[in-house]
N, C-alpha and C positions, 0 to 999 in steps of 0.2 A: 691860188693858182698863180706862178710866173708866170711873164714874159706873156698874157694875156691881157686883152683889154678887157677891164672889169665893168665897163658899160653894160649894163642891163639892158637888153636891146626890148622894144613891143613885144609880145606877145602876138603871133599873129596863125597863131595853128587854132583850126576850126574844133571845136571838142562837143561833143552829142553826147548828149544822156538822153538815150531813148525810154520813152514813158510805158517797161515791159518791163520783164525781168533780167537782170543780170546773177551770173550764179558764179561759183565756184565750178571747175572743172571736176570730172572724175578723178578721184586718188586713182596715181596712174599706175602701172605695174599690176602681180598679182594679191589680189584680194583673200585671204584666210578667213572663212565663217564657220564661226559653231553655232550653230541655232536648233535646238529643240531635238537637243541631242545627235544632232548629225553636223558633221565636219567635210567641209569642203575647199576648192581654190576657184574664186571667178574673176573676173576681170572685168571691168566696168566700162562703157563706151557714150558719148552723146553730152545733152547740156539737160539745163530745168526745161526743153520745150519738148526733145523725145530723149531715151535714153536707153539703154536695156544691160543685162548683163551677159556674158557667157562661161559656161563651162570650161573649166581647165586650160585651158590657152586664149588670144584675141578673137583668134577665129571659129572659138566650140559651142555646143549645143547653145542657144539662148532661152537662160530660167527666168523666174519673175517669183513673183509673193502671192500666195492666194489670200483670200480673206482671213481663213485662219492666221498668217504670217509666216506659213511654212512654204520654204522653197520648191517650188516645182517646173517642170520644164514647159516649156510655153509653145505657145498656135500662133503662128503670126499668119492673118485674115486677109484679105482683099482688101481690105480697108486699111493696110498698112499699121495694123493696130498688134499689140504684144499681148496676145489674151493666156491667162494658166489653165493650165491641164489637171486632171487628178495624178498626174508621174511624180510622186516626191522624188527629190532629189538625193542619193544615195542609199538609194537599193541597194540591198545583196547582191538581187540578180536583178539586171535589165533586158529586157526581151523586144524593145521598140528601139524605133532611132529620134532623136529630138530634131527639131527644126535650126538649120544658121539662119545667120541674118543674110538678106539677100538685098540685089544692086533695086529690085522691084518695089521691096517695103522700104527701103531708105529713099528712094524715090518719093513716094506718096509720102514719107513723114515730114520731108524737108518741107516739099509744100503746104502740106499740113502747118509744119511749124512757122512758115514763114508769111501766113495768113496769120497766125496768133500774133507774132511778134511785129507789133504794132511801129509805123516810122515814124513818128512825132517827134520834136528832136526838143530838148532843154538841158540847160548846163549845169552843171553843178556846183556844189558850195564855192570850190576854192578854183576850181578850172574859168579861164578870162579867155575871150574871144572878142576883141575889139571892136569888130564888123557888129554885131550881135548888142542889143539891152542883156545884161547881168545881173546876177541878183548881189546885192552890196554886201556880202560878206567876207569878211576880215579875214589876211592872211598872216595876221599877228594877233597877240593878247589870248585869248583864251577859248576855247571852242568847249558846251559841256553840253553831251548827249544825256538821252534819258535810254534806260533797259528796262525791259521786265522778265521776267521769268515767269515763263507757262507750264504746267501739267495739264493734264488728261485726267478723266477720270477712269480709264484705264492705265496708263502710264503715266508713274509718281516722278517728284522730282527724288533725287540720290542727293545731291549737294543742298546746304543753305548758301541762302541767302548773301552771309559772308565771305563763303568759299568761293562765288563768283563774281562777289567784288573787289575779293584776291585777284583775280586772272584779267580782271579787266581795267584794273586802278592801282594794286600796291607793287613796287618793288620795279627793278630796272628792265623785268622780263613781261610785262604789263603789255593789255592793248594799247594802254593810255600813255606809257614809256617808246614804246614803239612810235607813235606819230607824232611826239613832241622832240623824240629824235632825227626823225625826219624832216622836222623843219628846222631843227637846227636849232632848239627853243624859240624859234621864231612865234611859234600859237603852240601853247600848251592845253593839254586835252585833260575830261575830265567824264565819267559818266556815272550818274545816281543809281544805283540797281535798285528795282521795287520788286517784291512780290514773293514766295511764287504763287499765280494767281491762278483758278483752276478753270481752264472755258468748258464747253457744254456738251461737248461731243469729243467722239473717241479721236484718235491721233490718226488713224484711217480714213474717216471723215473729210478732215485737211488735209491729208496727204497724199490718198490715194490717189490713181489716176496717171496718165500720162500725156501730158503735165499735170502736176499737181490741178486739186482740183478746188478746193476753199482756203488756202493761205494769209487773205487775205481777210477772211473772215476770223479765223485766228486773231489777228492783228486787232480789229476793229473791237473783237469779245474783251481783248487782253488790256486796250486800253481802257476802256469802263469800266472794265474792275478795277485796274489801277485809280482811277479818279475818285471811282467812288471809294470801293474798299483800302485805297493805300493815300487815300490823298495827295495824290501828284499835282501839282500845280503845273500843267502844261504852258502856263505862261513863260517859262524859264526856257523854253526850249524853240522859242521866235527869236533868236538873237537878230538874225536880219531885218524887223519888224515886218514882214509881209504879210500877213497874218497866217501864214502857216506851221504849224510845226517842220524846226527842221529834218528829225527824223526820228524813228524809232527803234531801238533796236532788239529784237527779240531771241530770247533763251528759250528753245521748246524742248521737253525733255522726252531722255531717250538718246537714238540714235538719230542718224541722216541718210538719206539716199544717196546722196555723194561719195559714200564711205564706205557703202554694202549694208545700211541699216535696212536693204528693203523696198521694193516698190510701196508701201504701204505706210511710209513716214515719207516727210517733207526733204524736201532740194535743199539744201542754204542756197538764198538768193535776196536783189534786191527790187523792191517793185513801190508801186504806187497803190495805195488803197483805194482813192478816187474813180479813176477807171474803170470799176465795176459796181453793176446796179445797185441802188439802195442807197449810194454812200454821196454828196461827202457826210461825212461826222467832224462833231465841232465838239472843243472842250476848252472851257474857260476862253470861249473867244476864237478860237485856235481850231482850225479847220489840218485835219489829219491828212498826211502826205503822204511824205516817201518814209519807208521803211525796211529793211535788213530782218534775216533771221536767221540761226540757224543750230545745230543743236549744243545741250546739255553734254554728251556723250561722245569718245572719239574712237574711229575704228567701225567695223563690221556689226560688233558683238565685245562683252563685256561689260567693266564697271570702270574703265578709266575716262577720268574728266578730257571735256577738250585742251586743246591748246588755243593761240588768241589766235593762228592763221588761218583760219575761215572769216571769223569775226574782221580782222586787218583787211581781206581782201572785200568783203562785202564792206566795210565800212568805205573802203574805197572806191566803191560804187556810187555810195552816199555821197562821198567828198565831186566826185566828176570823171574816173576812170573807166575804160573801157577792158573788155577782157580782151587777151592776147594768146588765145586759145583757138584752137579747128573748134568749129562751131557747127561745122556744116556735115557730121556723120560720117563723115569718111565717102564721103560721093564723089569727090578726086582725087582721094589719096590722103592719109591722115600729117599734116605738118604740123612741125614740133613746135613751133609758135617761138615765145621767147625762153622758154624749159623752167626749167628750174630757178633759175635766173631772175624770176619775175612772181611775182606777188601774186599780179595779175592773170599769171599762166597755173603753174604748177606749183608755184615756191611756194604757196600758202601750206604743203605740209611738208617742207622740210624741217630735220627736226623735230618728226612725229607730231608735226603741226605744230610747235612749241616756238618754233624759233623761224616768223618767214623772215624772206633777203628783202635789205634795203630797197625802198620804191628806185625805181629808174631814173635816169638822166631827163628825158623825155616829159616824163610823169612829174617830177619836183619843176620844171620848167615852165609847166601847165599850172602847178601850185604858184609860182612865184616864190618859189623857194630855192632855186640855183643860179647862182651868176653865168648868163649864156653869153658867150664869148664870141663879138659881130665878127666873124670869117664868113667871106663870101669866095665861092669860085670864082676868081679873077685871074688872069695870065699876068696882070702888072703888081700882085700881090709879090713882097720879099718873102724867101725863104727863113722860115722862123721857128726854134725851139721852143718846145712845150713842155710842160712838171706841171702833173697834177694829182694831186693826194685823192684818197680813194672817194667814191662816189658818197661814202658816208659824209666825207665835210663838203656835199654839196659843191664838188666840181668836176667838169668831164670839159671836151672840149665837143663844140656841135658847129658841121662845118656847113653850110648852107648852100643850094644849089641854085640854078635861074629857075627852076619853079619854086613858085611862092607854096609854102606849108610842105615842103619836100625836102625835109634833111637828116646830114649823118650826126651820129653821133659816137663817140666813142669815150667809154667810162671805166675806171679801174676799179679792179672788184678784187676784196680779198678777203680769205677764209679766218675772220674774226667778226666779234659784234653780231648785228645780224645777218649777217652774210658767214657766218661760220660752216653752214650745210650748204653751200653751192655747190655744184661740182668739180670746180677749179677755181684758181685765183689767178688775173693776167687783165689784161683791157678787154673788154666785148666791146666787140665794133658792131654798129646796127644804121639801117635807116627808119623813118619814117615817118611815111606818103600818108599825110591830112590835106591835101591839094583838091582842086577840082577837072584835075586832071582824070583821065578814064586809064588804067591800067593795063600793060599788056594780058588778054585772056577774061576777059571782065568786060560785063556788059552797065556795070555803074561806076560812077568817079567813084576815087577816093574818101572823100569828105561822105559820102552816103554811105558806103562799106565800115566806114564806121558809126555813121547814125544807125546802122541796122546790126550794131556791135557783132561784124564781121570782118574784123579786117586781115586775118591771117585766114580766112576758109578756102579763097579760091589759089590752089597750087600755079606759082608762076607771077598772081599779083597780088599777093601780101604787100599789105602797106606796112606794117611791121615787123623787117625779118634782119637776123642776124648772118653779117659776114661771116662766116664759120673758116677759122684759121686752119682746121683740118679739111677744110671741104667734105666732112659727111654730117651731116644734118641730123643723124640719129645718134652719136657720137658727143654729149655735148660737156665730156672730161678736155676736149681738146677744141672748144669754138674759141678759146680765149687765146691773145699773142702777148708776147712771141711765141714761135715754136721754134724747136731747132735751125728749120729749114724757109719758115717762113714769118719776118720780121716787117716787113711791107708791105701797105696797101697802095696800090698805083693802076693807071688803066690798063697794065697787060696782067698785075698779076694774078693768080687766080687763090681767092676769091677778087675781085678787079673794082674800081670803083665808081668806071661808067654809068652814071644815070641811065635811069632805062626807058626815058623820053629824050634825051639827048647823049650817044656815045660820045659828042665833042666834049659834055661836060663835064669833067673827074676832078680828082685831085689826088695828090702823091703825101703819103704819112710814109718814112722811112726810122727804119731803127729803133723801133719801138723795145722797150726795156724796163724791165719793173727792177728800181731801187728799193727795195723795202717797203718806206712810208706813201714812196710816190713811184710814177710811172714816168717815162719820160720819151718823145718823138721828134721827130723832125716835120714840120709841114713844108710841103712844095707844090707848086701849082703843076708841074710837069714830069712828064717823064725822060726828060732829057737832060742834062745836066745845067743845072743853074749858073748865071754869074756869080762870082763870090768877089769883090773888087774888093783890094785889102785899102786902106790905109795909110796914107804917108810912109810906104816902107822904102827906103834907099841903101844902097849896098852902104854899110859901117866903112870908116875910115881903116886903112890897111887890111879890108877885103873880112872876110866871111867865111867860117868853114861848117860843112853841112854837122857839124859835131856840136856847135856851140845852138845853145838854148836862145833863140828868141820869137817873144810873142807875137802871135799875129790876130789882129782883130777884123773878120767881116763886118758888114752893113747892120747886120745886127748885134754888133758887139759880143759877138761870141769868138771863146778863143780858142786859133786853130796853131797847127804844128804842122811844116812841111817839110819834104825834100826839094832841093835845088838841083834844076836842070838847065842847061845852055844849049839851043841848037836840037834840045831831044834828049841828051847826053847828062847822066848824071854827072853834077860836079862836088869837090867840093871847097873850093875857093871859087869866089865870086871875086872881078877885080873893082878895086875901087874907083867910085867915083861916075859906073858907068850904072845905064838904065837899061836894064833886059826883058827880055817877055819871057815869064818860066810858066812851068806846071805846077802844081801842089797837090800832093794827096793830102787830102782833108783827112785829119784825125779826127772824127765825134768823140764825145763823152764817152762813150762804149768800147773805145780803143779799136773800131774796127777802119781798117783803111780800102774799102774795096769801091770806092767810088773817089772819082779822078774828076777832077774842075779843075778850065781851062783859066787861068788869072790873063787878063787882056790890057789892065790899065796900069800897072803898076808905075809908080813915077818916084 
């Protein structure tokens, strides 16, 4: 990154890993299922704590799974609960109406789910919070997880053994290439695949329910078999020496609920074994933790393998990530979080899940894996040009506000590597609010909305949301600048940059411009026109004509080109020898001249 200070500033954003589950979102869009001979379209809504499907559009009938695992149209109870009917789903003729989702059952499920989801808050592997004890693990050298792969004994595994330690270890399109790309080989990643092992109960068992209802028991089956039957040495997998295993991560075969595999199979999500009765379990010393899961199979229905972007996202759960996703059912309106754009949101199946987008600015920041460049909102700050290469070489510029854990950031993102399936290429301008600040519309600070890994559910104060250079929020081929019309972020423009604890506090980015490899802006603290004092410039011997080339350098050593005016009046002889007070339209790099600085000191 130019003309940035390459000061690695503290680290001082709060990061929770709450001790519940985090999941992947619903594959968003319409869903295609062929199941047991009938073909249908649903659409998926909720998290791993309530979730349901509907019929043919967002708003249509809501189906579910019965025991058998055939789709049928569902009861939703007083109790806020999704129970199946005997209505399979694609009759000939239907003679009933199905039930929608109503404002009544999303009511009682939030609460419902937000009794389960526990506030305990602890950080994760690579996330540092200074305020906070950490657990001492390394954001360099090597990091090597353990997997296993589970069957049912109803549902067989399709792939060996090898096949998914293809997907998760060999080649540039790896899970294991994936976050050693993301640090930049700063920690190179590695994971042992064991098994596949077969637990004791059918995949119904674990997965039925809403929320899942034994997942965790899976987990606990799957490593005893590994220990005993594959001889795992869990000791490899304490690298921080705490005595717990760092994580585990599981293959269950079949499909997923995330995907339209079914009320009747597992979420992918990440959670803690500990936390429910019976448990801990120890192996080789090694008391069992956190753990990941999610499936063998990608899609509704079929026989195609996953891709690694489930796996990537919940792995980044394990690392200290939070999801940037509506969390909250739609009980104020569904917001697009950070789209596509984000690992964390939806991006985990861009690419048919094969290919998600580069972790965030924000998110490598939290790793210690991006140089964060100290910009503070100051009024005595110079005005100063920026170049920055795409967010994959780990740089963005992040501009900080007078709340502490409350800042922008803006990152270039372009449609190659893993970022090849976004929705556009251009800067995404974003903030966000890890403060202890309390939100407009919100009844908890910041820093809590994300220990209850919510921080995009309440519309109005997202702690995580994107400038949208279009201004539409559902639109997000066009959140990325410049657009034709709109090259600035400043406090009138709209989208604007006013803090929303303090209007005084903003900051002005003009002319923002993608060069190919790089991006390139202007920063300014104001929206009024800056000083620009040139230079030792003095009118040349035998005068000056506005025809003749010469360079002018401002405070920041950037070089500008003017016109000369005397009095107001354009000239173009200047006489020797004298000193005048002129105008200059500043040429940028961009060759646009529509901003006018007054020059006050010329000598």
């Amino acid at each position: 990154m130019k003309n940035i200070l390459q000061k690695i500033v503290a680290l001082s954003l709060f990061i929770f890993c709450v001790v519940g589950a985090y999941a992947i979102p619903p594959k968003p869009g319409a869903i295609v299922i062929n199941k047991n001979g009938v073909s249908f379209t649903a659409f998926l809504h909720g998290d791993e704590f309530f979730h349901w499907a509907t019929l043919n559009s967002e708003d249509g009938e809501v189906i579910t799974c019965n025991e058998k695992d055939q789709w049928v149209y569902a009861e939703l109870n007083s109790n806020g609960e999704i129970l199946p009917t005997n209505n399979l789903v694609g009759l000939a003729t239907k003679s009933f109406s199905g039930q929608r989702m109503n404002n009544s059952t999303l009511a009682i499920a939030t609460e419902r789910a937000n009794k389960i989801r526990p506030n305990h808050t602890k950080t994760g592997f690579l996330t540092k919070n200074p305020d906070v004890p950490t657990k001492a693990f390394a954001t360099e050298g090597t990091f090597k997880g353990c997997v296993i792969l589970v069957e049912f004994p109803d549902l067989r595994y399709k792939y060996t053994q090898a096949d998914m330690n293809s997907l998760v270890n060999e080649g540039t399109k790896s899970a294991a290439a994936y976050f050693t790309d993301s640090s930049m080989d700063k920690l190179k990643f590695s994971f042992d695949v064991y098994g596949p092992v077969m637990v004791s109960q059918s995949y119904s068992f674990y997965g039925g329910g809403n929320p899942d209802r034994n997942p965790n028991q899976m987990i606990a089956e799957a490593c005893d078999l590994a220990n005993k039957n594959e001889g795992v040495d869990f000791t490899k997998y304490d690298q921080d020496k705490d005595g717990k295993i760092d994580m585990v991560f599981v293959y269950f075969a079949g499909h997923n609920e995330a995907e339209g595999g079914g009320s009747n199979h597992i979420w992918p999500h990440k959670w803690n074994v500990w936390n429910t009765g019976g448990y801990p379990k120890t192996y080789d010393g090694k008391t069992l933790d956190v753990y990941a899961c999610s499936s063998e199979l990608s899609g509704a229905s079929g026989a195609r393998k996953t891709g690694i972007g489930t796996f990537c996202h919940e792995f980044s759960h394990v690392l200290g990530l939070m999801d940037v996703y509506d969390t909250d059912y739609q009980t104020n309106g569904q917001a697009s979080g950070m789209g596509a754009y984000s690992l964390m949101c939806s991006g985990g199946y861009n690419g048919g899940g094969a290919c998600p987008p580069n972790h965030m600015a924000f998110e490598k920041v939290m790793f210690g894996w991006l140089k964060k460049s100290d910009l503070t909102i100051d009024k005595t700050i110079d005005p100063a040009f920026f170049e920055i290469k795409t967010i994959a070489h780990n740089e963005a510029v992040v501009i900080k506000t007078k709340v502490k854990n409350f800042d922008y950031y803006l990152e270039y993102r372009k449609k190659e590597g893993w970022d090849k399936y976004i929705p556009a290429a251009g800067v995404l301008a974003y903030f966000i609010d890890q403060s202890s600040r309390t939100p407009p519309g919100s009844n908890m600070d910041a820093k809590t909305l994300w220990a209850w890994n919510k921080p995009v559910s309440i519309r109005g104060a997202e702690c995580a949301k994107v400038l949208y250079a279009n201004n539409q929020e559902y639109s997000p081929n066009g959140w990325l600048y410049p657009r034709t019309n709109n090259k600035n972020i400043t406090p009138t423009s709209s989208p604007n940059s006013k803090s929303r604890y303090d209007s005084n506090d903003s900051f002005t980015i003009r002319n923002i411009k993608l060069n190919g490899e790089t991006a390139t802006m202007q920063y300014g603290v104001n929206d009024y026109d800056p000083n620009f004092p040139l230079v030792n410039i003095k009118v040349p011997a035998g005068g000056f004509t506005a025809s003749t080339t010469l360079e002018l350098l401002d405070k920041n050593k950037q070089s500008t080109s003017a016109k000369w005016f005397v009095n107001g009046v354009e000239t173009t002889t200047l006489t020797s020898g004298k000193n005048v007070e002129i105008k200059a339209v500043i040429t940028m790099r961009d060759n646009t001249t529509s901003t006018v600085y007054k020059i006050t000191d010329v000598k």
